[in-house]
N, CA, C and O atoms as a Maestro MAE file, in Angstrom:
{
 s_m_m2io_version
 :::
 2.0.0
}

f_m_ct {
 s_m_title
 :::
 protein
 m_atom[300] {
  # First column is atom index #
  i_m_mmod_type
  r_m_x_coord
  r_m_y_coord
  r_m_z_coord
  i_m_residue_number
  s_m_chain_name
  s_m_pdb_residue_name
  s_m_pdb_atom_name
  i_m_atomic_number
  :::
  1 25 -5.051 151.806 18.179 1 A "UNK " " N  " 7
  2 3 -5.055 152.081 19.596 1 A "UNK " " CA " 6
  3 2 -3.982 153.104 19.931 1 A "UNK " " C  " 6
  4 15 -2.979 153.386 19.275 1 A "UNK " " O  " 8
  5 25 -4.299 153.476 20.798 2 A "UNK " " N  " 7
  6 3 -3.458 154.827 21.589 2 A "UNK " " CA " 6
  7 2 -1.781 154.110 22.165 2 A "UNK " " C  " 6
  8 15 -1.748 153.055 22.798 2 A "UNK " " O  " 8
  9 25 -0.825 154.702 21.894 3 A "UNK " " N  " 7
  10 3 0.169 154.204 22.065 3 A "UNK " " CA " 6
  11 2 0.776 154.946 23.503 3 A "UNK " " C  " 6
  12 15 1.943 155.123 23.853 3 A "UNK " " O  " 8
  13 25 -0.230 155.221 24.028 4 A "UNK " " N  " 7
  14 3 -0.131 156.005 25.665 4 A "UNK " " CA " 6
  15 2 -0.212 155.068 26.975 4 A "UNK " " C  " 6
  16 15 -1.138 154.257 26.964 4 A "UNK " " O  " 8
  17 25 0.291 155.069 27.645 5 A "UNK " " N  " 7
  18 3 -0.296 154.261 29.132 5 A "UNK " " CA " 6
  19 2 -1.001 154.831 29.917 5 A "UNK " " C  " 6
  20 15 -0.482 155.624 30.703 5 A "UNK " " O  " 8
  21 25 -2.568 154.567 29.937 6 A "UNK " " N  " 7
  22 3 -3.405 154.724 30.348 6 A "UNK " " CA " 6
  23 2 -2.685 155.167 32.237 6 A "UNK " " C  " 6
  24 15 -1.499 155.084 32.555 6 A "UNK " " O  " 8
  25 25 -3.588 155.510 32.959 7 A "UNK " " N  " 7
  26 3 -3.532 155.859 34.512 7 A "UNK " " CA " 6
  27 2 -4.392 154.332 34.977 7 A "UNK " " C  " 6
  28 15 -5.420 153.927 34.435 7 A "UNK " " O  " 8
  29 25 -3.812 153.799 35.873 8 A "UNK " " N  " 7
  30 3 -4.236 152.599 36.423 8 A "UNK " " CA " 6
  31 2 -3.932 152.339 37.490 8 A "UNK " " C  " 6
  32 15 -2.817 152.764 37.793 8 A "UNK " " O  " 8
  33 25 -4.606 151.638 38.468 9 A "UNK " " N  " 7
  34 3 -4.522 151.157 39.665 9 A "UNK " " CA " 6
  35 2 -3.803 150.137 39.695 9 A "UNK " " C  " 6
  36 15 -3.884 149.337 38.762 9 A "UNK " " O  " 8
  37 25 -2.765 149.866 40.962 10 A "UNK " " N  " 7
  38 3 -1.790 148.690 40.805 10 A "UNK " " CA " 6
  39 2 -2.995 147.519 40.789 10 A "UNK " " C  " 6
  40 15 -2.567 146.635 40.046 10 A "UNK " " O  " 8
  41 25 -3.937 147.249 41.148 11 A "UNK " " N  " 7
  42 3 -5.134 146.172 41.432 11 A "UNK " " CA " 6
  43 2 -5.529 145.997 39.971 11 A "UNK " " C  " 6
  44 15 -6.020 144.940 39.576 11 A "UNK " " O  " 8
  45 25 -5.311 147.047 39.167 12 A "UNK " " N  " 7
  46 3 -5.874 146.623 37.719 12 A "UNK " " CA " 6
  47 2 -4.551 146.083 36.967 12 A "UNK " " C  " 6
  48 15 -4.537 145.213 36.096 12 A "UNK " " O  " 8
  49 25 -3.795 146.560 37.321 13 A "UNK " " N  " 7
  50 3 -2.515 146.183 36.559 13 A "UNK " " CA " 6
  51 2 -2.231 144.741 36.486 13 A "UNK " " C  " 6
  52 15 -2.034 144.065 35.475 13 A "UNK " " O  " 8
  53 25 -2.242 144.358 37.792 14 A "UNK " " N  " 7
  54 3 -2.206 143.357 38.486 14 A "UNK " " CA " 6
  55 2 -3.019 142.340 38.116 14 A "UNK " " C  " 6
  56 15 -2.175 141.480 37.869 14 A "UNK " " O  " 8
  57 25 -4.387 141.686 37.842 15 A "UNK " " N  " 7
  58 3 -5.546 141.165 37.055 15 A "UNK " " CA " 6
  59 2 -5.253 141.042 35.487 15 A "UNK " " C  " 6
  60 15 -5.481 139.997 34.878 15 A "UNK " " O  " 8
  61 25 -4.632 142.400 34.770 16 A "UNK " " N  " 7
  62 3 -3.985 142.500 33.364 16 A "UNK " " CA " 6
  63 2 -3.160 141.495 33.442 16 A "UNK " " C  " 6
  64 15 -3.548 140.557 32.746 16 A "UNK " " O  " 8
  65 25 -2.044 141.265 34.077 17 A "UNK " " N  " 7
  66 3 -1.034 140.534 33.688 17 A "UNK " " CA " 6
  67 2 -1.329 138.835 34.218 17 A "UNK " " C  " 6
  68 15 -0.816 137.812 33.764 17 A "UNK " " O  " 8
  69 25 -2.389 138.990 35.390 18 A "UNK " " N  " 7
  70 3 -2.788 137.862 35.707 18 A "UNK " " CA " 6
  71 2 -3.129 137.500 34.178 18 A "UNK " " C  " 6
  72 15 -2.566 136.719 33.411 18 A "UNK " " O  " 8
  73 25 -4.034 138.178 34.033 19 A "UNK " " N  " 7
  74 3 -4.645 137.353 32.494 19 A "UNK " " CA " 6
  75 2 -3.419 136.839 30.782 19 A "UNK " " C  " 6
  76 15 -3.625 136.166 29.771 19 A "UNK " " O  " 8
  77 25 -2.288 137.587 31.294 20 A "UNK " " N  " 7
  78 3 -1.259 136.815 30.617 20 A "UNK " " CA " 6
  79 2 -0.389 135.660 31.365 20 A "UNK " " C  " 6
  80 15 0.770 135.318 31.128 20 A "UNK " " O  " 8
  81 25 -1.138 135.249 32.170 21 A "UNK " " N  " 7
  82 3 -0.209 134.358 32.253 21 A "UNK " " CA " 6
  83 2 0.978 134.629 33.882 21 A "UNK " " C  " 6
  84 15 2.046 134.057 34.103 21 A "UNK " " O  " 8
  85 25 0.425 135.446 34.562 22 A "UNK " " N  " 7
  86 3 1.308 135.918 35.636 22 A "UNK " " CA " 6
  87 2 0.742 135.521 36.929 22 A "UNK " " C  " 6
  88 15 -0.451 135.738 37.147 22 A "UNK " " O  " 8
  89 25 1.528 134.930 37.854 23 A "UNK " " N  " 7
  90 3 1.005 134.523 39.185 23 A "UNK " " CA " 6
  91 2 1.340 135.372 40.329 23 A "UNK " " C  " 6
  92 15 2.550 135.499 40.519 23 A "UNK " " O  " 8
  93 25 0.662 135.902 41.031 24 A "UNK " " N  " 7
  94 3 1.202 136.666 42.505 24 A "UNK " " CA " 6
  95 2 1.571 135.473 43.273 24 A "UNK " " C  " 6
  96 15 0.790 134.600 43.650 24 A "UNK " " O  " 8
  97 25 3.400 135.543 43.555 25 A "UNK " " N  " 7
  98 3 3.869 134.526 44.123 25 A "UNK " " CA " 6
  99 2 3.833 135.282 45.436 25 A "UNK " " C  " 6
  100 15 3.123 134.760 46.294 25 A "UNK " " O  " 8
  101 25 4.308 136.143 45.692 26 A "UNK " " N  " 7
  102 3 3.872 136.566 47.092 26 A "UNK " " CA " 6
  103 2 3.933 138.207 47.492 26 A "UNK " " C  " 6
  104 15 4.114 139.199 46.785 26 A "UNK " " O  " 8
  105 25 3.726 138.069 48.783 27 A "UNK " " N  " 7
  106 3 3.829 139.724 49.083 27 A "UNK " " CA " 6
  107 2 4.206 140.021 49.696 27 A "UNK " " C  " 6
  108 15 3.433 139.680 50.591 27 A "UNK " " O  " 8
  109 25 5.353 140.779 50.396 28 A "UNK " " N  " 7
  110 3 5.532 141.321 51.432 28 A "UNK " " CA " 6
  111 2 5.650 142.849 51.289 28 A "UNK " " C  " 6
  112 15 6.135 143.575 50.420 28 A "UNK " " O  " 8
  113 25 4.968 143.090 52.574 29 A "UNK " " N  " 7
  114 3 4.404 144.565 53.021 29 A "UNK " " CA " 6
  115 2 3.420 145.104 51.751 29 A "UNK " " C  " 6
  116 15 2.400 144.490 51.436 29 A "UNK " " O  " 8
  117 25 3.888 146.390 51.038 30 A "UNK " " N  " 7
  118 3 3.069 147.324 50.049 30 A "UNK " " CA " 6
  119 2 3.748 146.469 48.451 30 A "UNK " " C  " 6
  120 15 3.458 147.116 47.445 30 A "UNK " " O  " 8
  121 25 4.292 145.602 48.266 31 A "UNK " " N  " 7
  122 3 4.938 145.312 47.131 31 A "UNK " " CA " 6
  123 2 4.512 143.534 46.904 31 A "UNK " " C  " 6
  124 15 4.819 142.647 47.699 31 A "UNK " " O  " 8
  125 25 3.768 143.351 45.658 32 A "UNK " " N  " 7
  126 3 3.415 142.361 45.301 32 A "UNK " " CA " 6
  127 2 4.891 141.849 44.311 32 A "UNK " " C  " 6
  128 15 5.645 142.686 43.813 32 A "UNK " " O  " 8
  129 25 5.078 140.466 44.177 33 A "UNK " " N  " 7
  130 3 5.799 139.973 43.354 33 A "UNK " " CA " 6
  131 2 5.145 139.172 42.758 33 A "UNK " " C  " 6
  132 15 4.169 138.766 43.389 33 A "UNK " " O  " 8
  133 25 5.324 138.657 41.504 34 A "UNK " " N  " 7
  134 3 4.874 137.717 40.594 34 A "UNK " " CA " 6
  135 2 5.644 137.024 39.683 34 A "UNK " " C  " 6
  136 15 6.736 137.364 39.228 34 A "UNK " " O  " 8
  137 25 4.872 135.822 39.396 35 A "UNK " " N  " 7
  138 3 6.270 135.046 38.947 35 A "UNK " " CA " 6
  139 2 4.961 134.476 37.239 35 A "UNK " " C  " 6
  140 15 3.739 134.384 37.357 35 A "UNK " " O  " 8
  141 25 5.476 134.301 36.357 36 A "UNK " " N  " 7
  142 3 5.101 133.500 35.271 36 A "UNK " " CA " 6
  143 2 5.851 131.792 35.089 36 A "UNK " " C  " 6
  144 15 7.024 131.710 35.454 36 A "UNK " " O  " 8
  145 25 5.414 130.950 34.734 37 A "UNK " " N  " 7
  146 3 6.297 129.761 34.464 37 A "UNK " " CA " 6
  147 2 7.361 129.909 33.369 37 A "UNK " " C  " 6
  148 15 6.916 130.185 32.254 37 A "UNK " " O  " 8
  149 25 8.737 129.769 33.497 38 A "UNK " " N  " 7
  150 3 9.003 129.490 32.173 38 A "UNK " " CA " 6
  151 2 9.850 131.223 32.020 38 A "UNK " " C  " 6
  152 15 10.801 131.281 31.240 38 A "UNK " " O  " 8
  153 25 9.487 132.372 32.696 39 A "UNK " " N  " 7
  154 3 10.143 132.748 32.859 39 A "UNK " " CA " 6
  155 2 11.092 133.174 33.666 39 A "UNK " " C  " 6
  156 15 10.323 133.887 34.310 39 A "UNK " " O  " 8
  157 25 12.072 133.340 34.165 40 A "UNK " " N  " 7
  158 3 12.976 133.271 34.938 40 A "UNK " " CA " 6
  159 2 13.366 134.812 36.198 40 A "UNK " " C  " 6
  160 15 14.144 134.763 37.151 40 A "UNK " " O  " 8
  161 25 12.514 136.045 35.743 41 A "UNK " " N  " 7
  162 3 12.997 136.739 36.693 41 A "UNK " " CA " 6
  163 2 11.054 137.098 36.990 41 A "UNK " " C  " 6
  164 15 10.113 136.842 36.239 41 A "UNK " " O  " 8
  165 25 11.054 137.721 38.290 42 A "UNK " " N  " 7
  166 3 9.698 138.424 38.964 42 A "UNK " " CA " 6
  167 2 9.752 139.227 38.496 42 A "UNK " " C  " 6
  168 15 10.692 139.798 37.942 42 A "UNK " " O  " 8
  169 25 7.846 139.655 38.721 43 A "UNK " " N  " 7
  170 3 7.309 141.196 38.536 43 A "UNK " " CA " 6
  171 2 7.342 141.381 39.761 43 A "UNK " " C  " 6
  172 15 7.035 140.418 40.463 43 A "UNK " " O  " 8
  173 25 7.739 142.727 40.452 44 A "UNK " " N  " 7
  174 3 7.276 143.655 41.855 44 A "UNK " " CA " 6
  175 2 6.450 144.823 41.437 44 A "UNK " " C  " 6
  176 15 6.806 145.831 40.827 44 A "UNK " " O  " 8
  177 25 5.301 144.492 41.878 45 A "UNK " " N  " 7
  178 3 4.030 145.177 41.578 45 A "UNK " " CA " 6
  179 2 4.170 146.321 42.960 45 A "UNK " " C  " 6
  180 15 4.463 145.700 43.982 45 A "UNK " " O  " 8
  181 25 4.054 147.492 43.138 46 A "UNK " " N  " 7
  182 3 3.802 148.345 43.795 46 A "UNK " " CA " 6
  183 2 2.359 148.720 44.441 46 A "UNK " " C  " 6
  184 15 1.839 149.641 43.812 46 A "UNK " " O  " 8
  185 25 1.651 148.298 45.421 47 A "UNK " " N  " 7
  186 3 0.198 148.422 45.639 47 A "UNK " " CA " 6
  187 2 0.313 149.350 46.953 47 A "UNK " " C  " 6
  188 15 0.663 149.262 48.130 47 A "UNK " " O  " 8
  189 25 -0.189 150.277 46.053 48 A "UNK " " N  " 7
  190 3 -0.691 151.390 46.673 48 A "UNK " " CA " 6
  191 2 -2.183 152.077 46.502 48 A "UNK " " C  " 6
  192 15 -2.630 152.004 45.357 48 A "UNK " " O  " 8
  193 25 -3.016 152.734 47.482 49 A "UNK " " N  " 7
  194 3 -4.078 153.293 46.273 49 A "UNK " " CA " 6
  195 2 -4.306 154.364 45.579 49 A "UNK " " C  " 6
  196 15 -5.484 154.695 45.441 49 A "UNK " " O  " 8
  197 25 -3.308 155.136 45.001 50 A "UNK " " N  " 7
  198 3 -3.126 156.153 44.206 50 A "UNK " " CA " 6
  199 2 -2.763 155.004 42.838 50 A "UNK " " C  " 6
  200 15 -2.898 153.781 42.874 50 A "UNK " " O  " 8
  201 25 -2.349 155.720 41.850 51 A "UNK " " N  " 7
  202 3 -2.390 155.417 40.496 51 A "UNK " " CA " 6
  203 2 -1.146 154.950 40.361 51 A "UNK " " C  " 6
  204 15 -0.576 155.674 41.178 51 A "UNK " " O  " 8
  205 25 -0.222 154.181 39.866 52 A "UNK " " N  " 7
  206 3 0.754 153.479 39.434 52 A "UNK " " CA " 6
  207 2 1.410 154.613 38.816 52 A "UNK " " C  " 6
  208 15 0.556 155.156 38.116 52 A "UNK " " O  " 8
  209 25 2.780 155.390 38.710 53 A "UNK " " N  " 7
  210 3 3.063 156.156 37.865 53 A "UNK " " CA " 6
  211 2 3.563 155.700 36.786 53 A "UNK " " C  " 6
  212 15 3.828 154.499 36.730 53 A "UNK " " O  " 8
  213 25 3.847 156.678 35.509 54 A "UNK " " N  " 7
  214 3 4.129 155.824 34.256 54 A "UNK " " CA " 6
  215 2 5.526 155.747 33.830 54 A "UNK " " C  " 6
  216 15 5.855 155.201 32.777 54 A "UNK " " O  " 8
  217 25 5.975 156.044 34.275 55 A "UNK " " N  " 7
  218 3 7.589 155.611 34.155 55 A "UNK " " CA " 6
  219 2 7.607 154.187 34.953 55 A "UNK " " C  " 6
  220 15 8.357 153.424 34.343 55 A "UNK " " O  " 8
  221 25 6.853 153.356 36.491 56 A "UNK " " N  " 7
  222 3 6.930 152.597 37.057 56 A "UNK " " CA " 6
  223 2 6.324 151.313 36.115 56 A "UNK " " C  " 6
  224 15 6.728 150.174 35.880 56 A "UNK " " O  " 8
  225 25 5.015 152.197 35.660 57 A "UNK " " N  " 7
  226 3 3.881 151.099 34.873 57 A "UNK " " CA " 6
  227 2 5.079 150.380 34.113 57 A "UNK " " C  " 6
  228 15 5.281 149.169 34.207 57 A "UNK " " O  " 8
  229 25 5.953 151.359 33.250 58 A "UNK " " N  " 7
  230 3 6.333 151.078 31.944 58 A "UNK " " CA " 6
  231 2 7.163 150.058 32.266 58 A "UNK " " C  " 6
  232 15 6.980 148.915 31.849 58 A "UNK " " O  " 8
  233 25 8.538 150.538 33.349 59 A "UNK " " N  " 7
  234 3 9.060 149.210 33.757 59 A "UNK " " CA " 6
  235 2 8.450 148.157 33.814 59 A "UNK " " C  " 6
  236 15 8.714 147.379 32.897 59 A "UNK " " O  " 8
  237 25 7.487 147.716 34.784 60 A "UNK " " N  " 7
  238 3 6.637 146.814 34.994 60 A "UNK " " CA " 6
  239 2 6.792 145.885 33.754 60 A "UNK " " C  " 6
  240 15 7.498 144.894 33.567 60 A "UNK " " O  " 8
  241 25 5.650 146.718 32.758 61 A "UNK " " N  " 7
  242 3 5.953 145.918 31.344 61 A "UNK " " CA " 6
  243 2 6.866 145.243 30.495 61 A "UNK " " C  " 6
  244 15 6.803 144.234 29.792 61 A "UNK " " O  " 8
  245 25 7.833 146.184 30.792 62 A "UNK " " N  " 7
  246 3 9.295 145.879 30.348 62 A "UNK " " CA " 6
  247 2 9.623 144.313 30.932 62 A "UNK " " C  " 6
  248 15 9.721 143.336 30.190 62 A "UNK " " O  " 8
  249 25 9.782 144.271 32.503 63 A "UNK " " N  " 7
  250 3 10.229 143.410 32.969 63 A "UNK " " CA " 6
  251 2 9.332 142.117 32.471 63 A "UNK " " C  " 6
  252 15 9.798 141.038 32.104 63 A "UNK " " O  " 8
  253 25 7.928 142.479 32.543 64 A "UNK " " N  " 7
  254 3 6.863 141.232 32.227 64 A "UNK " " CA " 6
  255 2 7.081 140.731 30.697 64 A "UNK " " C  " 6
  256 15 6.814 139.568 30.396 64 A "UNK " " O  " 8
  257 25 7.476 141.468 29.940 65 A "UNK " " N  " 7
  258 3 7.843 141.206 28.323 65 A "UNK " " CA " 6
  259 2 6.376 141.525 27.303 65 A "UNK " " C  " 6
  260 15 5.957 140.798 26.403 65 A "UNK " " O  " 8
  261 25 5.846 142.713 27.732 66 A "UNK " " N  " 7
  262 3 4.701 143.150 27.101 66 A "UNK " " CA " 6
  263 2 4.916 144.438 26.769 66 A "UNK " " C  " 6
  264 15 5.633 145.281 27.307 66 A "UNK " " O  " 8
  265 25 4.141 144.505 25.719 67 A "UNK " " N  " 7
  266 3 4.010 145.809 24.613 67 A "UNK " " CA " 6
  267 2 2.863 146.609 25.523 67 A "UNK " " C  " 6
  268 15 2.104 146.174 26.389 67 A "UNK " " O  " 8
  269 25 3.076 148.254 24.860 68 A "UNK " " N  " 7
  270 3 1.686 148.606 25.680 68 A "UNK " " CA " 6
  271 2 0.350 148.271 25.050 68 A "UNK " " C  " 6
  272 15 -0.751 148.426 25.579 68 A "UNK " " O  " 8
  273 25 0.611 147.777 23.813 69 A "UNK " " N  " 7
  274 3 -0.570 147.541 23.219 69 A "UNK " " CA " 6
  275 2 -1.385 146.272 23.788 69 A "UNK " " C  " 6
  276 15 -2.600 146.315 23.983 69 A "UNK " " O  " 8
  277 25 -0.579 145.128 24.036 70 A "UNK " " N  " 7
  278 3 -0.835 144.035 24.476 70 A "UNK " " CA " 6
  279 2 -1.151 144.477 26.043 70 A "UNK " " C  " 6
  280 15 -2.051 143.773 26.501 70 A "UNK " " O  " 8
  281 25 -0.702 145.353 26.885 71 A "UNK " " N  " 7
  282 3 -1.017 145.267 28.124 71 A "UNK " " CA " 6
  283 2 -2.776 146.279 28.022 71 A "UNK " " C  " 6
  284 15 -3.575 146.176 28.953 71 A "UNK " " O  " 8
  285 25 -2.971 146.830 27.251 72 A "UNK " " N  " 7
  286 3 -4.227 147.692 26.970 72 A "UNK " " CA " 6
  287 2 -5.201 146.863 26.265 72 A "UNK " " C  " 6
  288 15 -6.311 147.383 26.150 72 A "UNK " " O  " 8
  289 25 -5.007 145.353 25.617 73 A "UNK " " N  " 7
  290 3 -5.943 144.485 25.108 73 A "UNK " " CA " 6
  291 2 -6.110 143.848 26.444 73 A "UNK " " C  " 6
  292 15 -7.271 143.463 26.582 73 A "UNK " " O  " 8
  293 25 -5.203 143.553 27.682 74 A "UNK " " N  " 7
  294 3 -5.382 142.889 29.040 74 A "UNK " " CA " 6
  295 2 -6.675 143.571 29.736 74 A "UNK " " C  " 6
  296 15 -7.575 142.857 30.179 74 A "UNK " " O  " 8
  297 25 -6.727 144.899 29.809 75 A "UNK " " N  " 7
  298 3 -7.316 145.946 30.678 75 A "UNK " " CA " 6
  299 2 -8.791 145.557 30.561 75 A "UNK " " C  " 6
  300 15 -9.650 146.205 31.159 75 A "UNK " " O  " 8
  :::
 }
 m_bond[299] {
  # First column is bond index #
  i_m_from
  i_m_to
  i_m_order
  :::
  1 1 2 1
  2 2 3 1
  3 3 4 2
  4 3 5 1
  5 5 6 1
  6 6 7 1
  7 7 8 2
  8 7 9 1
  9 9 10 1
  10 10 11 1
  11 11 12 2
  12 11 13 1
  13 13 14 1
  14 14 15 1
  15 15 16 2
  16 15 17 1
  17 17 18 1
  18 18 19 1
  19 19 20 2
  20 19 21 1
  21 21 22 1
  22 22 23 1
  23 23 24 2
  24 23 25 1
  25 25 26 1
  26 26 27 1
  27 27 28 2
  28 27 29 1
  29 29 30 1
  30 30 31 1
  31 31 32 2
  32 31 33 1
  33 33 34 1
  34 34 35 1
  35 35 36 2
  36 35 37 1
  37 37 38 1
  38 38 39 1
  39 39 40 2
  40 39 41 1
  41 41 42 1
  42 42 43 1
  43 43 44 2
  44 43 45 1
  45 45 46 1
  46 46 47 1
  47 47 48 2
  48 47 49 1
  49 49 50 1
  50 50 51 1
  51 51 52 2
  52 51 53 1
  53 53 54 1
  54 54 55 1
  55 55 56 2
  56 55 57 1
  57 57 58 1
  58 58 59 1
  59 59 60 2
  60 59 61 1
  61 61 62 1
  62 62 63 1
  63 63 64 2
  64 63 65 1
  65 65 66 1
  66 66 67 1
  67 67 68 2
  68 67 69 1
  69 69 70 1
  70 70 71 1
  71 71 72 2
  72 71 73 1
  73 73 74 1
  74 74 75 1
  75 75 76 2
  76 75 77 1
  77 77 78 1
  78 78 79 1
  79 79 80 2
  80 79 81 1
  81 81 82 1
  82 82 83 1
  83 83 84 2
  84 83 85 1
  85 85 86 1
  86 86 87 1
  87 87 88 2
  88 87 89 1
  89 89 90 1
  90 90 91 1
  91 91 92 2
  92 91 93 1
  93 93 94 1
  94 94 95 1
  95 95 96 2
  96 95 97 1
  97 97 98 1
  98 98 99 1
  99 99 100 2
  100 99 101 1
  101 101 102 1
  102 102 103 1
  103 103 104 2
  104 103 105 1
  105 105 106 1
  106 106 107 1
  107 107 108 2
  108 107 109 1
  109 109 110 1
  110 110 111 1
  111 111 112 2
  112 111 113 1
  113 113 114 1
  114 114 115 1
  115 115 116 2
  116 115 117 1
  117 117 118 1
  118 118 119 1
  119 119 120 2
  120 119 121 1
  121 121 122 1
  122 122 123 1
  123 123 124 2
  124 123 125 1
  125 125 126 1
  126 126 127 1
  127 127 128 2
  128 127 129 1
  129 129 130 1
  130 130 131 1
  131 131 132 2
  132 131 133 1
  133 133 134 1
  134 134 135 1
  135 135 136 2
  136 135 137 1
  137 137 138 1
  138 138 139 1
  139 139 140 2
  140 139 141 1
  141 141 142 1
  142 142 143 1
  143 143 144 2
  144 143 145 1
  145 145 146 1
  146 146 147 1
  147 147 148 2
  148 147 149 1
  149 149 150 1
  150 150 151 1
  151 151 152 2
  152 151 153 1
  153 153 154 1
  154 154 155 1
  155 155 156 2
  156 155 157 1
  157 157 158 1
  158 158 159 1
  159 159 160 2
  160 159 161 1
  161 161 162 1
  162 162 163 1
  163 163 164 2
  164 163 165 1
  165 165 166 1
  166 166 167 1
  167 167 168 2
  168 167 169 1
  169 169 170 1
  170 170 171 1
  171 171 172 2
  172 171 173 1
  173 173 174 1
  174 174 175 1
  175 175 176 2
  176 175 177 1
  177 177 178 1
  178 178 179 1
  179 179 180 2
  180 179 181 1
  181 181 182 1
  182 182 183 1
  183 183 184 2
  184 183 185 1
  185 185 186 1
  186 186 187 1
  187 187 188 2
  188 187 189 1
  189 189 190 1
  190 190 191 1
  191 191 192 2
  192 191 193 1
  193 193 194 1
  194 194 195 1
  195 195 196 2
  196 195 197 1
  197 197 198 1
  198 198 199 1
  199 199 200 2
  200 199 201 1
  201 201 202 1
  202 202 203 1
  203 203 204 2
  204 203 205 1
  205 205 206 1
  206 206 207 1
  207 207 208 2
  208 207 209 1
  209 209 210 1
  210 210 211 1
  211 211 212 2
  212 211 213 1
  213 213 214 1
  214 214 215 1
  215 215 216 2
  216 215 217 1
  217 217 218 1
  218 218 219 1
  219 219 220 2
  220 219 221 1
  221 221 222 1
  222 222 223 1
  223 223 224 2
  224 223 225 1
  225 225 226 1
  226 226 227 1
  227 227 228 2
  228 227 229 1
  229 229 230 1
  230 230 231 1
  231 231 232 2
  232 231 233 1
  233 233 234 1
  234 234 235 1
  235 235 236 2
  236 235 237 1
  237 237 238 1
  238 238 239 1
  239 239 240 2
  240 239 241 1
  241 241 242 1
  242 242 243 1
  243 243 244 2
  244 243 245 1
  245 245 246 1
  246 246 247 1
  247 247 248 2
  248 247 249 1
  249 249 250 1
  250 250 251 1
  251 251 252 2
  252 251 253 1
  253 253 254 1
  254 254 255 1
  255 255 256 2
  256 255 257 1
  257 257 258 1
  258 258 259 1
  259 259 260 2
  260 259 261 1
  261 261 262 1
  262 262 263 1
  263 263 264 2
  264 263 265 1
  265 265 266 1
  266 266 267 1
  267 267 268 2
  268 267 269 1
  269 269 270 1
  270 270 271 1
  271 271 272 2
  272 271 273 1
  273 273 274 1
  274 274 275 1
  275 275 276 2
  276 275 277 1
  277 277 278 1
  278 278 279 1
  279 279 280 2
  280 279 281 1
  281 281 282 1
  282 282 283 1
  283 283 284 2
  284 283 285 1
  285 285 286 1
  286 286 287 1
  287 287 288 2
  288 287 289 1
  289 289 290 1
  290 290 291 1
  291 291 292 2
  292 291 293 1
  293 293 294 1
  294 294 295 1
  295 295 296 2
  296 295 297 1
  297 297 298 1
  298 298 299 1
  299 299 300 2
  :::
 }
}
């Protein structure tokens, strides 16, 4: 697999990580947060409808504790 981060919609991103294991604990205004059990800090998801940029995506991942490979088997 491509070791690139795809262009994605925060709405897809968002469903990806649902499917590991991630809950949208809540939202206020344009910024989703999410929480997993068990781990101890949030995701802040950015929802906008343009494309997630990839320096933001990457954080994202970072913070969630996923590889890009593992977030591209989510997609």
């Amino acid at each position: 697999m491509s070791n690139r981060l795809p262009a994605v919609k925060p709405r897809e991103a968002i469903r990806a990580l649902e499917k590991a294991g991630w809950r949208v604990h809540r939202q206020k205004g344009s910024h989703v947060s999410m929480h997993k059990e068990g781990v101890p800090n949030l995701v802040v998801m950015p929802v906008h409808t343009k494309d997630l940029p990839k320096g933001t995506l990457h954080g994202i991942l970072e913070d969630a504790g996923l590889t890009i490979e593992q977030f591209l088997k989510l997609l």
